[in-house]
N, C-alpha and C positions, 0 to 999 in steps of 0.2 A: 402289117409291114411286109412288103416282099422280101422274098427271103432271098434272091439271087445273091453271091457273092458282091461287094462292093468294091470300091477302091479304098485300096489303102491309106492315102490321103484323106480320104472321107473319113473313113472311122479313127484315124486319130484324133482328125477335129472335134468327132464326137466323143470321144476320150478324154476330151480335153472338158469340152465343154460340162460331162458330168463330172469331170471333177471340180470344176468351178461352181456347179451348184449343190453339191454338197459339202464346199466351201462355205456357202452363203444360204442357204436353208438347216433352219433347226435341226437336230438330232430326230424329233419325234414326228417329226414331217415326211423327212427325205427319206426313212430307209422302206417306206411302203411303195413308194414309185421309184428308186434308182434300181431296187434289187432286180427289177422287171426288166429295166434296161441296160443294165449291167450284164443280166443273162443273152441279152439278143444280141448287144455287141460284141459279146466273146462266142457266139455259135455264127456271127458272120465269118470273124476273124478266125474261126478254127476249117472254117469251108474257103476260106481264103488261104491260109496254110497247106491247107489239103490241096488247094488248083495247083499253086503257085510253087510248094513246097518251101514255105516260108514257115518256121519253126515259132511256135507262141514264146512270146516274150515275156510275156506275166505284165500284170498293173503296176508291179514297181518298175518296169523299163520305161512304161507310158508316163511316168507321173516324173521320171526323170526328164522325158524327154518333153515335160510337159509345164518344165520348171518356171520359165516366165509367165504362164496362162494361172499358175499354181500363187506365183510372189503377186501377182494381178484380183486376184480372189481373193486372197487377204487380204491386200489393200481395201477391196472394193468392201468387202466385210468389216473394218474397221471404220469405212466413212460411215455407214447406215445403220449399224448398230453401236451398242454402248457400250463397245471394247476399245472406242476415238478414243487416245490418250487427254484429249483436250477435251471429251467429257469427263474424264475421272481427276483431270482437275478440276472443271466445275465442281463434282461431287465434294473432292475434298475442300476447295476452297467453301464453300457452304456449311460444310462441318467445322469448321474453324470457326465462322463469324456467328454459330449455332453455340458454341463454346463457351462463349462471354456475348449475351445476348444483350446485356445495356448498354456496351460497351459501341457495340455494333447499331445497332437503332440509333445512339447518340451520333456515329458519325455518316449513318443516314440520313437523317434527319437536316444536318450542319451542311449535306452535300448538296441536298434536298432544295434548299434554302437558296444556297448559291445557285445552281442551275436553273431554278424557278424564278427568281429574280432574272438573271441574263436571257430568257426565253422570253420572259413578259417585256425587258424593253428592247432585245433585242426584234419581235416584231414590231413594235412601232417603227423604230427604226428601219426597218427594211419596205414598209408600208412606204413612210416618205422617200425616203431617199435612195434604196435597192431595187425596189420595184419598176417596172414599166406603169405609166399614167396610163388609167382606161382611155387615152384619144388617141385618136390617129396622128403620129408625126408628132408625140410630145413634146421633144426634143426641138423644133421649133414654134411653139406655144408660148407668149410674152404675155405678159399683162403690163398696161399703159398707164401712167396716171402724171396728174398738173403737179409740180409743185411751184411752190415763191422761189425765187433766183437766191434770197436772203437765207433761204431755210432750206437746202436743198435737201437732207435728212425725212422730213416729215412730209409723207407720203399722200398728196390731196386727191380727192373724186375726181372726174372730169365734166369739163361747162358742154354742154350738148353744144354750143356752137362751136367750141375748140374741137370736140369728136368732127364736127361735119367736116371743119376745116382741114384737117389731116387726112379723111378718108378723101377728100377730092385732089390734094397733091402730096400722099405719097405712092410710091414705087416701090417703097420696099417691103410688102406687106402682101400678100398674094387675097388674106380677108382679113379686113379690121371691123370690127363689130362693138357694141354698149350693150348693156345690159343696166337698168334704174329699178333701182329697190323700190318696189309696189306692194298696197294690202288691198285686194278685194274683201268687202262687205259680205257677209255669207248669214243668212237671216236661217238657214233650212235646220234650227234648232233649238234649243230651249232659251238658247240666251243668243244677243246676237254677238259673230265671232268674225275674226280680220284673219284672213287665209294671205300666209306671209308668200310672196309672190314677186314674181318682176316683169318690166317690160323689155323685151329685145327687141334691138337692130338686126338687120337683116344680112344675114352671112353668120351671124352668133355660135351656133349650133355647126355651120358648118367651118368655122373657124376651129372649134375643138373637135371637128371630126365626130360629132352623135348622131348614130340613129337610133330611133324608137324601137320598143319593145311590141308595140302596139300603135296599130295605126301611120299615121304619116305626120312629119314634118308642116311648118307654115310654107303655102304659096306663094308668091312672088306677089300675087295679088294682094294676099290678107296685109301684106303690109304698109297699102293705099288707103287714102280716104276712102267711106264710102264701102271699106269692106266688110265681111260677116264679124261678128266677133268669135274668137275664137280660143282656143286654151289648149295647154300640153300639163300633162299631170305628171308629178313625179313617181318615181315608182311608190316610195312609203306614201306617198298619201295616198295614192290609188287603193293599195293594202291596205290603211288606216282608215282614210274617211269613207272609202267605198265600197269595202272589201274586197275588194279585188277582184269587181265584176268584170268578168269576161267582155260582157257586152257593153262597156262603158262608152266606148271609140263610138260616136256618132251620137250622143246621147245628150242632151241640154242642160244647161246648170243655170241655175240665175245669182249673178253676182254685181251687186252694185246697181243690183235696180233690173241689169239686161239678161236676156239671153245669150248664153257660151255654147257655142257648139265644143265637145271635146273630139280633137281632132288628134291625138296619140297621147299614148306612154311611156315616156323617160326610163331609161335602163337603172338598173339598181347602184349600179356604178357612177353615176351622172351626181358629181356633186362639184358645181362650180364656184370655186372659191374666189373666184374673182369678184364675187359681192361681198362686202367687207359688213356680215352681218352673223350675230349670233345664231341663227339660228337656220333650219334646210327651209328654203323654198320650196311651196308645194305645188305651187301653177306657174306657168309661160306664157304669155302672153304677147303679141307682134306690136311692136313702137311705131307707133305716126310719126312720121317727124316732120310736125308742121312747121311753119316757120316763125314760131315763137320760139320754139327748140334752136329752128338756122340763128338766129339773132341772140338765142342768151351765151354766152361767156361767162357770165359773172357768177352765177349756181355753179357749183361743182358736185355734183350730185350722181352724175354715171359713172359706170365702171367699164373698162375697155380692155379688152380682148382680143391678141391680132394671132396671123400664124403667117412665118416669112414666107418671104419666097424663095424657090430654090435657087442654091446659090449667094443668097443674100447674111452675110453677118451676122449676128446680134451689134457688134461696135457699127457696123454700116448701116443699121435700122436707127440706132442712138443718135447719130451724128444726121441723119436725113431729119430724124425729129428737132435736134435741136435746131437745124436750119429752119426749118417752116415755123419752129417757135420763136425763132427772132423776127421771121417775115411780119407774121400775126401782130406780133410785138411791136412791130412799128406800122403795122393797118391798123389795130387798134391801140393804142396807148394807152388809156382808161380802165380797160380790162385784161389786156393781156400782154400791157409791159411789163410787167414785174415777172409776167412765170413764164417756164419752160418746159417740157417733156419728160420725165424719165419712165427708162423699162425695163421690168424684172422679169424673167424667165417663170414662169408659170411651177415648174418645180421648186424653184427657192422662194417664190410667192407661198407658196402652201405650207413649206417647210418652216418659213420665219418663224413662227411665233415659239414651238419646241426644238430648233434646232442647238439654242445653246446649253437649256434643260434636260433633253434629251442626251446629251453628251454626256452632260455631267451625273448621273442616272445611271448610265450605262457604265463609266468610268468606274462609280462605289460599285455596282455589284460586281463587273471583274474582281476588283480589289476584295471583296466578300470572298467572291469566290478562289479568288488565290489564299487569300487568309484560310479557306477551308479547306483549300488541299495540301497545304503549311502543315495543317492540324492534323490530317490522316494521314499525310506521311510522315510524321512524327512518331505518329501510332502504330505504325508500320517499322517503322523501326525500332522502337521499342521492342515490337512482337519482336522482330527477327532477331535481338538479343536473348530472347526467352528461346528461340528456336534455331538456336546454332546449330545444335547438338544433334535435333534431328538433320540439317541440313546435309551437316558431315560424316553421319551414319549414310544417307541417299550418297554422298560422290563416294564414299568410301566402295559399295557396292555397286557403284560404276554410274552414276546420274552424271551427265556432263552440266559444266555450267550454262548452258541454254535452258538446258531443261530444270535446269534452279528457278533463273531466271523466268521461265515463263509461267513456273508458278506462280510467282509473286504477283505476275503480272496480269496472270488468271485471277488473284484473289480480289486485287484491286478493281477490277473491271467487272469481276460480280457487285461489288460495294457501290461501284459506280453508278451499273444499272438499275443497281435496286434504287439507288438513286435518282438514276433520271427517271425511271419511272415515278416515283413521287413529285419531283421536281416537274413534270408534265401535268399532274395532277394541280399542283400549287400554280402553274402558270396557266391553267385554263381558269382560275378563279380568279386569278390577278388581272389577268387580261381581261375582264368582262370587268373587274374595276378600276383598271387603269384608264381606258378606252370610255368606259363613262365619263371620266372627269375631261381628257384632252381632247375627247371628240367636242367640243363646249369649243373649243379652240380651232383645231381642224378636223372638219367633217368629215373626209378619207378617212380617216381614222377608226369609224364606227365600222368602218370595213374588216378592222384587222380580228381576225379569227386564228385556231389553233388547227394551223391545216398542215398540207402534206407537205411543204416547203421547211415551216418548223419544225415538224416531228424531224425530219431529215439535220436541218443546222444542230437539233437535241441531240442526237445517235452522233454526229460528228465530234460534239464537244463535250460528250461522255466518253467518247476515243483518248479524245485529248488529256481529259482528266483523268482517265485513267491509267495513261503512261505516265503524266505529270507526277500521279500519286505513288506510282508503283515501280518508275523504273531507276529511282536510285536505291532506296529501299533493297532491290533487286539485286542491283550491282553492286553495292556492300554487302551484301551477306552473300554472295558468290564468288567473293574473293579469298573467303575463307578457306583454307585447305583440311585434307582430311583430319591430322592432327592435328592442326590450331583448334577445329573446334572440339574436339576428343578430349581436350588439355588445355590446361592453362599455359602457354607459351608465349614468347615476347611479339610473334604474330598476331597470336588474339589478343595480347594486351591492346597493339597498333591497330588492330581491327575494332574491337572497342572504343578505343579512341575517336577512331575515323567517326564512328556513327554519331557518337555525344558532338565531335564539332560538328556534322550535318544537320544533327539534330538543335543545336546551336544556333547554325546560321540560318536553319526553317523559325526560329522562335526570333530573330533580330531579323527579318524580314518579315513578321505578321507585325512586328510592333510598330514599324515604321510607315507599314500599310495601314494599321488602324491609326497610327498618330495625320497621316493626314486626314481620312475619312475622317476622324472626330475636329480637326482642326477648321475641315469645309461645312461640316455639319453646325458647327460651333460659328464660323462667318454667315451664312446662312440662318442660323435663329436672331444672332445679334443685328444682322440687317433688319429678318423679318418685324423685331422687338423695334427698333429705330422706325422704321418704316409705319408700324401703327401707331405711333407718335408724332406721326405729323400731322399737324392742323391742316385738315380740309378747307378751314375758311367759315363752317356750318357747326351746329350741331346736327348729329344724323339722328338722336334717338329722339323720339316718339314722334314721327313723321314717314305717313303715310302717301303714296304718290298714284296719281291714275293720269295716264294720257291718253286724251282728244284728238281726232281730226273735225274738226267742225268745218266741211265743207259740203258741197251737194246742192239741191235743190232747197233745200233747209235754209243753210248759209251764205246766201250769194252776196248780201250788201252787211258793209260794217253792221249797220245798226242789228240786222237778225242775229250776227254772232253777240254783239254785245247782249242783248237781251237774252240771250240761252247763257251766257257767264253767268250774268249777274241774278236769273232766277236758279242757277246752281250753286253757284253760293250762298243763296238764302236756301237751300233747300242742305249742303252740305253743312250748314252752320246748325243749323238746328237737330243735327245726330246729339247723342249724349256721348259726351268724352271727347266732341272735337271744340278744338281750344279757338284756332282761326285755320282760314283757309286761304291762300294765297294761289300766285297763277305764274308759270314764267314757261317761254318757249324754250329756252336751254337749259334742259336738267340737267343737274352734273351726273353721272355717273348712269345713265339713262343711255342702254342702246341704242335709243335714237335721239341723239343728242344733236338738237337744230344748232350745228354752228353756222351763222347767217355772217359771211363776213364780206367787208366791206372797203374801199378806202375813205381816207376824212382829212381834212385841213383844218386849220387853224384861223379862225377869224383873228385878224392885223396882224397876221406873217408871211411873207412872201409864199406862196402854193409851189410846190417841188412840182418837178414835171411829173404827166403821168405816170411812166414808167417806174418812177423813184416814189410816187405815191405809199404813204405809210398804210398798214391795214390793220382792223381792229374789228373782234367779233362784233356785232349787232343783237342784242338781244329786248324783248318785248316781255316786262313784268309788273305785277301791281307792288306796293308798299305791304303787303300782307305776308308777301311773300320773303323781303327779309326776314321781316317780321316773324315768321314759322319758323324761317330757318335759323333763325338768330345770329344772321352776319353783323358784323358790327358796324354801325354809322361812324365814320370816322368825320368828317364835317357836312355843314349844311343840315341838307333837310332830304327825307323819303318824298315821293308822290301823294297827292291827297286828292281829294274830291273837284278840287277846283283846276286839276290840270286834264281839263276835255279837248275834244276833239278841236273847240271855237276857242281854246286859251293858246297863248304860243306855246310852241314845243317845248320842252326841257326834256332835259336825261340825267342820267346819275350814270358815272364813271367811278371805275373800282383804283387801287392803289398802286396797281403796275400801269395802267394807265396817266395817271397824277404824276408820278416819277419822271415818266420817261417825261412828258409833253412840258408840266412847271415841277421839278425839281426844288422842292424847298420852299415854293410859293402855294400861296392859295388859287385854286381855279376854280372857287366861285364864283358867279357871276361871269365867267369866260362863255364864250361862246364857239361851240363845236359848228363843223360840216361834213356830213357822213353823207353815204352814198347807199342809201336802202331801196334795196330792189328794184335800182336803175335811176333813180331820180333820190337828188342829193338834198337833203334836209339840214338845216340848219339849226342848231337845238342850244338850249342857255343850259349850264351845268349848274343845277343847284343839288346837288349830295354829292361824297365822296364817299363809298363804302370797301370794307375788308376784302383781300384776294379769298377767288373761289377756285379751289383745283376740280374738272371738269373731267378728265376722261381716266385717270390712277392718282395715287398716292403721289409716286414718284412725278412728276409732270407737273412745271411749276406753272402756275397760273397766267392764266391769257390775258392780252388788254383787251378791257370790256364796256362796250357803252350799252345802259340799259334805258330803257324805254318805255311810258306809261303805256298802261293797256287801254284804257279810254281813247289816248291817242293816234294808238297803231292798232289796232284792234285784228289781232293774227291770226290764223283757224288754227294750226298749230303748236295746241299748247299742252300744259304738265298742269294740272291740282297738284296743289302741292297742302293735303290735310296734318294740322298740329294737332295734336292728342293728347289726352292726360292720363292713357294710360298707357298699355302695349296696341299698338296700332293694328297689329296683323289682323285678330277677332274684329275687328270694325271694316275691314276693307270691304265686305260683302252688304255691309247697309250701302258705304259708300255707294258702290257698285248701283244699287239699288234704287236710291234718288236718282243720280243721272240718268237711268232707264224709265225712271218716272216720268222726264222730259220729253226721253227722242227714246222708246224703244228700239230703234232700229240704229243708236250709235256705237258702235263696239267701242270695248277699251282696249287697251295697249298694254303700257306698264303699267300694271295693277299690284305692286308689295310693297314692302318697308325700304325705306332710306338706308337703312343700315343693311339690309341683304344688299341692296347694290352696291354701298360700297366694299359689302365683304366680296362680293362676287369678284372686283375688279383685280383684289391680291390674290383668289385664290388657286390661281397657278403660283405661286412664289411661299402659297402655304403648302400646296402639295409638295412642290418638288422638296421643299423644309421638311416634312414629316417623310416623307420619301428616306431619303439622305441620313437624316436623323435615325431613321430604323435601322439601317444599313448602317452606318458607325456604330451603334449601339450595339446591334449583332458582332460587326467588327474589334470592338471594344470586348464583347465578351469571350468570342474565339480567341482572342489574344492572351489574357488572364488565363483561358483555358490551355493555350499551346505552352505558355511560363511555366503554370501546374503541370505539366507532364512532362515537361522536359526535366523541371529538377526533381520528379517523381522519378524519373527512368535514372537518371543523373545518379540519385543518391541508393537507386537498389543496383547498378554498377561499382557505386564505390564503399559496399554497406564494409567490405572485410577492409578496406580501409579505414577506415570511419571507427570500426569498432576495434583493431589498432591503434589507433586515434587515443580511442577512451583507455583502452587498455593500459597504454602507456601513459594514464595521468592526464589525457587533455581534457580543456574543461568542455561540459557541455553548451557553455554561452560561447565558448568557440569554435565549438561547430556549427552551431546555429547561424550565426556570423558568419563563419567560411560560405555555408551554402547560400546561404541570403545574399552573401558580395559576390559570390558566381552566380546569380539571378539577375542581380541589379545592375553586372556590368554589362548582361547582353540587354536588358530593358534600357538602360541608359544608350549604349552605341544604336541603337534600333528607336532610340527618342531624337538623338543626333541627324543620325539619317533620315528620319523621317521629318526633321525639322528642314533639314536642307531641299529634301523633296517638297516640302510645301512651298518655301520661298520662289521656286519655281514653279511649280504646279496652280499655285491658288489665283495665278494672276491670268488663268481661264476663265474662272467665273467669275470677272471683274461685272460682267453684264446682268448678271443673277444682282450684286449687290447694291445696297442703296445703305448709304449714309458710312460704311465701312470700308476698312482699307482692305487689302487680299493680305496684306503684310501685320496686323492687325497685333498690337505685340500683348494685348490684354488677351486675346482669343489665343495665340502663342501660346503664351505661358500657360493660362491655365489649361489647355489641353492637356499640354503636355506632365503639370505637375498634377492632374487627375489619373493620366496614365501612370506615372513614378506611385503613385497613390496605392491603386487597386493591383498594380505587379507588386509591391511590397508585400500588400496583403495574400498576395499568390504565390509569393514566393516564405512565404512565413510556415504554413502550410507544410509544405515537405521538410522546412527547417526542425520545425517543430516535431517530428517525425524520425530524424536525423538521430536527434539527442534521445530518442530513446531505443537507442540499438544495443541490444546487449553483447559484449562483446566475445563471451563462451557462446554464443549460438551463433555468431558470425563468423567467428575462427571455425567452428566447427561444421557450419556449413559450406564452406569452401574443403 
């Protein structure tokens, strides 16, 4: 260091600055290097003295004059080390909840529960409806579909001829696109397999704004006659079936007999719901659209996809549709007078199916979770009765009320986090089985993962909860003054009081939250119970199903499909355990459910005009197939051997049919006129048989005209195998005969009858067990906030109580007293929560089936289940009560 004299501003600073580091460096640190500089400061300063004749001042002039640099060091030495007043409450709040360790687990645990439920649905939730859509321009992203002008509610496919027709006049659509639910044939493995797939129209892709991950997009060209064939892979199958060869992009596949060039890879985000199928497409494929396609109207079988233009509406896209769908309507009348256009917004398209589920999901776990911070600030206040004493020792020796206050509120916010962090724990398990089930539903969904967006909403709402739980808590026992809490004085008596009513009104507000949760939970099973009570129209058990496409090179005239039926049925008959085998193209409860429908007249009644044309599904089955399924013949007669191709037609029509058409009359022998696939047939009705519900439970049955299979010989179809024992073990012979015929036919629906139909409710079981755990937990927080409130309750009023006895009272009337101070907050809290339901339940009118939201059997007994188990909860402390001695209660006061 040179040693010339400095200036005197200089070495104050540096005056300064050693004293701020021996501020904020240890004792056994600093004094080996300050002592060195401490000497060279003071031998500047004395050759500075010496120039200048300025007299040394000593270290304490500097350290006065060095006061803010001095109050700045401490500060800064209190953030970094652990002399932070707001660590030595962590310390102490941890010692506390270390104190009474079951005590504290248990309402970890309770807190646990609630935040891990609201993380788990509050990501679904934020997946559908918070989120940005992985496409460009979301926000004007529609999905299109036909419905009948009669039925404007139920959402139909669209006729490739109605697509073309709207994409040549309209305007308000900047790209309108289809998309038709396709299965290539995929032979490259042990068994042959149907690779679920679609064809797109051209603009598809860039209607939702996608590019590949790999590779390129289709050409302008591939989507002409005459072009290469070619395919887009999705990203999971690329990873599944291919592993996720780098080199995939240019590479050949053979599907369906041909050559695929693969010409890119679909992002991991690309999941188009605008196909109304269970399951993710794995290949893309470019749509001819020849003009079999221009000319059909009557299939409704694509799904359409547009994105506006700017500046254009959603009401000014609706109202352009419906005008071209009354044009259509009157160019063609036969097929497309009856329907019209509607269009959903691609977000509420997605959303449908769990947005009303989802609500109600979310709604019980808040309500958990308020029920569980009821229950820890209860707990808390209890504590701070047991810890007056210290409180008022702290203000007496000068603690201001903040700094009461923030303890509590440090304690709480330890409990919290220890909490959320469990609660993080439980919602990364939940969500990987939540998301299993509703991804079944909506595919987005398989998206939702435990990332940085939720950990952030968790830390936000462990904030919350932890003011929620700590900050009245807080403020009653900070109002206490030095001697109220030193003494027993008419303050602390009022100060006690306060908390028993808070603690009061926390215990009649859990109970009204559980009395609805158990009331929804309670509408909800008695639906579910209703609901598996309805006659399907079948029986599902022991009925096994496999579907067919018998078409290709194989099947190109009737007679080759007939001939591969009829040797699979002699070859299906002959398994051991199958009873018969029947055939029909509209399975019920079958994802791909051929509804083929149609309009029909009436032979000797005046024909309604096109437009007013009545419609009715068309279905293609044998007599075997009642017969498995055991619909009942209500008159006439099934199909038989003698109704062939060379016999006149006949059909069998079901009971909502016979209603509407002869009400009270027989329509045997009547004669129908249907319109199947384009050309109108004329058929004699000889059977009547029972309604079949086809796509849920809930969903009353269709009118139906069925049709011999000799006659209409469909490629199209369902086996439909009866068993004599459990079906499932036999599906793989099954399997195995029809591969004896055509190795190279894949199957489709290959399980039990009765897993489809269970498949169809089991969203309305989930959300029921869902719902159901959540009341249950909420049911028991409740019973637990009763118990500890007349727990706290009655060690408040033990020196009364045992005055009470003292004086001669009985112990069945104390027991009493404190049981009527239980039952009156459980009854006002059954009150209120009945009133809250009368309002509330008529949310999930759309959850129920066959029940009312008002439901007064569900009512009551909710509620006297609740009266029930708080009796029981509150007996407990009563009993407890009566055994207070009253020389140890006087004398513990």
């Amino acid at each position: 260091m040179d040693r010339q004299p400095s200036d005197p501003l200089v070495l104050r600073i540096c005056f300064s600055i050693l004293t701020i580091a021996r501020r904020l460096v240890p004792r056994s640190i600093r004094e080996s290097w300050t002592r060195e500089w401490e000497a060279e400061l003071r031998y500047r300063w004395n050759a500075l003295s010496r120039r200048r004749g300025v007299r040394w001042q000593g270290q304490a002039d500097l350290l006065r004059q060095s006061s803010g640099a001095i109050a700045d060091a401490a500060f800064l030495r209190r953030q970094f080390t652990a002399d932070l007043d707001i660590v030595q409450d962590v310390r102490y709040a941890v010692r506390m909840l270390r104190k009474r360790p079951l005590v504290s687990a248990l309402a970890v645990v309770v807190l646990a529960l609630g935040l891990g439920g609201t993380i788990t649905v509050f990501s679904t939730i934020d997946t559908l409806l918070l989120r940005e859509l992985p496409y460009r321009d979301a926000d004007r992203i529609v999905t299109v579909w036909q419905t009948e002008l009669t039925r404007l509610d139920e959402r139909l496919g669209v006729a490739p001829g109605a697509f073309v027709d709207w994409r040549g006049r309209t305007k308000a659509f900047s790209q309108l696109a289809a998309a038709e639910p396709f299965a290539f044939d995929y032979l490259e493995g042990p068994e042959p397999v149907s690779i679920v797939s679609a064809l797109v129209t051209e603009g598809f892709f860039e209607a939702l704004g996608v590019q590949p991950v790999r590779g390129r997009l289709f050409l302008p060209d591939e989507y002409k006659e005459g072009r290469a064939d070619v395919v887009l892979l999705s990203y999971a199958s690329w990873q599944r079936r291919f592993g996720g060869d780098e080199r995939i992009v240019g590479k050949t596949l053979r599907l369906d007999g041909k050559a695929f060039l693969v010409a890119g890879v679909l992002p991991p985000t690309f999941h188009p719901s605008v196909l109304r199928r269970a399951t993710e497409q794995e290949m893309w494929a470019p749509q001819i659209v020849e003009q079999f396609e221009r000319d059909n109207r009557r299939g409704r079988y694509w799904n359409a996809v547009g994105q506006l233009s700017p500046g254009i509406t959603s009401e000014q896209a609706q109202a352009e549709l419906a005008t071209i769908s009354r044009q259509l309507g009157r160019e063609y009348p036969n097929t497309m007078g009856s329907m019209t256009a509607t269009m959903v917004p691609l977000r509420q398209h997605i959303a449908g199916p769990l947005r009303d589920p989802l609500t109600l999901l979310f709604s019980a776990v808040v309500m958990v979770l308020l029920i569980a911070c009821a229950n820890i600030a209860s707990l808390l206040i209890a504590r701070s009765a047991e810890r007056q004493r210290e409180f008022a020792v702290r203000a007496a020796i000068g603690a201001g009320r903040w700094r009461l206050v923030r303890q509590m509120l440090v304690e709480a916010t330890v409990l919290a986090a220890l909490a959320c962090g469990c609660g993080l724990a439980i919602a990364s398990i939940a969500i990987r089985t939540f998301v299993g089930v509703t991804s079944q539903l909506v595919r987005q969904l398989s998206d939702v993962t435990l990332d940085t967006r939720l950990i952030l909403f968790a830390i936000g709402l462990t904030v919350a909860t932890s003011l929620l739980i700590g900050m009245w808590p807080a403020i009653q026992l900070s109002r206490g003054g030095v001697y109220e809490g030193l003494k027993e004085t008419a303050a602390a008596i009022t100060a006690s009081h306060q908390r028993r009513r808070l603690a009061s009104a926390l215990v009649i507000g859990e109970v009204a939250l559980a009395l609805v949760l158990l009331t929804g939970a309670g509408l909800l099973v008695r639906s579910f119970v209703m609901l598996t009570r309805v006659d399907p129209g079948f029986e599902r058990s022991n009925i096994a199903v496999l579907q067919v496409f018998a078409y290709g090179d194989r099947y190109q005239t009737n007679a080759q499909r007939l001939a591969f039926f009829n040797q699979a049925f002699e070859r299906l008959r002959g398994q051991p355990a199958v009873v018969r085998v029947g055939l029909v193209t509209a399975m019920p409860f079958a994802s791909a459910d051929i509804d083929i429908r149609g309009g029909y007249r009436i032979e000797g009644r005046p024909a309604p005009p096109p437009a007013e044309l009545p419609v009715t599904s068309l279905t293609v089955a044998t007599s075997e197939f009642f017969q498995a399924m055991r619909i009942p013949l209500r008159r006439g007669r099934l199909f038989s051997d003698a109704d062939r191709e060379s016999a006149p037609p006949v059909a069998i029509i079901n009971d909502v049919l016979a209603d509407r058409i002869w009400p009270g009359a027989n329509p045997i022998g009547e004669r129908i006129t249907a319109n199947w696939q384009g050309r109108w047939r004329t058929m004699e009705i000889v059977g009547v048989v029972g309604n079949v519900r086809h796509k849920a439970l809930d969903i009353d049955a269709r009118p139906e005209v069925f049709m011999p299979l000799m006659q209409v010989p469909y490629g199209s179809v369902t086996f439909v195998v009866q068993t004599s024992t459990d079906p499932a073990p036999v599906i793989p012979a099954l399997k195995a005969r029809i591969w004896e015929l055509d190795p190279t036919l894949p199957l489709y629906e290959t399980q039990t009858l009765d897993a489809l139909v269970s498949q169809s409710h089991a969203p309305r079981r989930f959300v029921m067990q869902i719902v159901g755990s959540l009341s249950g937990l909420a049911f028991l927080l409740a019973a637990i906030g009763i118990y500890g409130m007349l727990t706290f309750s009655t060690m408040q009023r033990t020196r009364e109580i045992g005055v009470r006895i003292a004086m001669g009272g009985s112990r069945h009337r104390i027991m009493r007293m404190v049981i009527r101070e239980g039952m009156v907050l459980v009854v006002t809290g059954v009150i209120i929560g009945l009133a809250a339901t009368l309002v509330l339940s008529r949310a999930i009118v759309a959850l129920l089936y066959g029940v009312s939201p008002t439901d007064p059997v569900t009512l009551a007994g909710t509620a006297a289940l609740l009266l029930a188990v708080a009796l029981l909860a509150c007996y407990v402390p009563a009993r407890r009560a009566t055994m207070v001695d009253p020389l140890a209660a006087l004398r513990a006061q």
